[in-house]
C-alpha positions as CSV (number, residue, x, y, z in Angstrom):
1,X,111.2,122.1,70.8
2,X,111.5,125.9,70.1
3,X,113.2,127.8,67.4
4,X,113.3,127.8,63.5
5,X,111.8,124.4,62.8
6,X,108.8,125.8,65.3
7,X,108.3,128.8,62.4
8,X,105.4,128.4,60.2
9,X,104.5,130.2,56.9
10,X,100.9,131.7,57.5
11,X,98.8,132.1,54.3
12,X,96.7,135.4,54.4
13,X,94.6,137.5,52.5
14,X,95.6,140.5,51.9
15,X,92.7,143.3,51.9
16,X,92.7,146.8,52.4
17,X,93.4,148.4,55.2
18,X,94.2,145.0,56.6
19,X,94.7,141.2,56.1
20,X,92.9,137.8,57.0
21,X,94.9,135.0,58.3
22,X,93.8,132.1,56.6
23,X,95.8,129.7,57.7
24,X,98.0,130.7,61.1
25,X,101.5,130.6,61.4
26,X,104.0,133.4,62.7
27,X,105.3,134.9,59.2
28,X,105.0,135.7,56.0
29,X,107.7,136.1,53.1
30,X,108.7,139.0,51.5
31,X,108.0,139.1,46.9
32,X,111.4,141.1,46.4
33,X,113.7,139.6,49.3
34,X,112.6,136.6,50.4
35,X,113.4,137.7,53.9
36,X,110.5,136.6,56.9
37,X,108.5,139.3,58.0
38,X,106.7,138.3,61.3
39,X,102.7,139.2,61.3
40,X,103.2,141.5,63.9
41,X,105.7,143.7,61.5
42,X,103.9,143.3,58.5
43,X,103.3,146.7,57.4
44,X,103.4,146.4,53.4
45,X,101.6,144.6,50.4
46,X,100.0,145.0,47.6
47,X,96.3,143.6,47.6
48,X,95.5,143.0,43.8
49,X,98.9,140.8,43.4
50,X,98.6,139.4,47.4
51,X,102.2,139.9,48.4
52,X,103.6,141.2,51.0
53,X,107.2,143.2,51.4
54,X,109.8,143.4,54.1
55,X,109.9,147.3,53.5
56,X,108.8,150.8,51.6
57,X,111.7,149.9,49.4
58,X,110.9,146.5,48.8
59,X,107.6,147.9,47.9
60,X,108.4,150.5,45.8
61,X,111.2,148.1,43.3
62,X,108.3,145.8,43.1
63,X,106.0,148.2,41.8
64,X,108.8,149.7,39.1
65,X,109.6,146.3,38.3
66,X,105.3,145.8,37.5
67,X,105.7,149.4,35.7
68,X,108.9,148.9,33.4
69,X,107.0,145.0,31.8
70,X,104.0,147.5,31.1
């Protein structure tokens, strides 16, 4: 059977420039929106707190979210 039941979380390692799959799957899910982001448009993250974001604007609230606790 194909479709959304078939969709599995990956877990990955997120390094710099790039990531390691750790465990396969097809997507990961975005720290601001929640939102799936398949592997092969995974574009954002942030390596020292290993999440991954849908978008520069995801991206960016998450980082003045970490900036306004400081």
């Amino acid at each position: 059977m194909f479709g959304i039941s078939d969709q599995k979380q990956a877990k990955i390692h997120y390094n710099s420039p790039d990531y390691i799959v750790i465990e396969a799957g097809d997507h990961v899910s975005c720290a601001v929106t929640g939102k799936q982001i398949l592997l092969a448009d995974l574009k954002y993250w942030n390596v020292e707190r290993q999440e991954a974001y849908v978008d520069g604007a995801a991206m960016i609230k998450r980082e003045l979210e970490f900036k306004s606790v400081k």
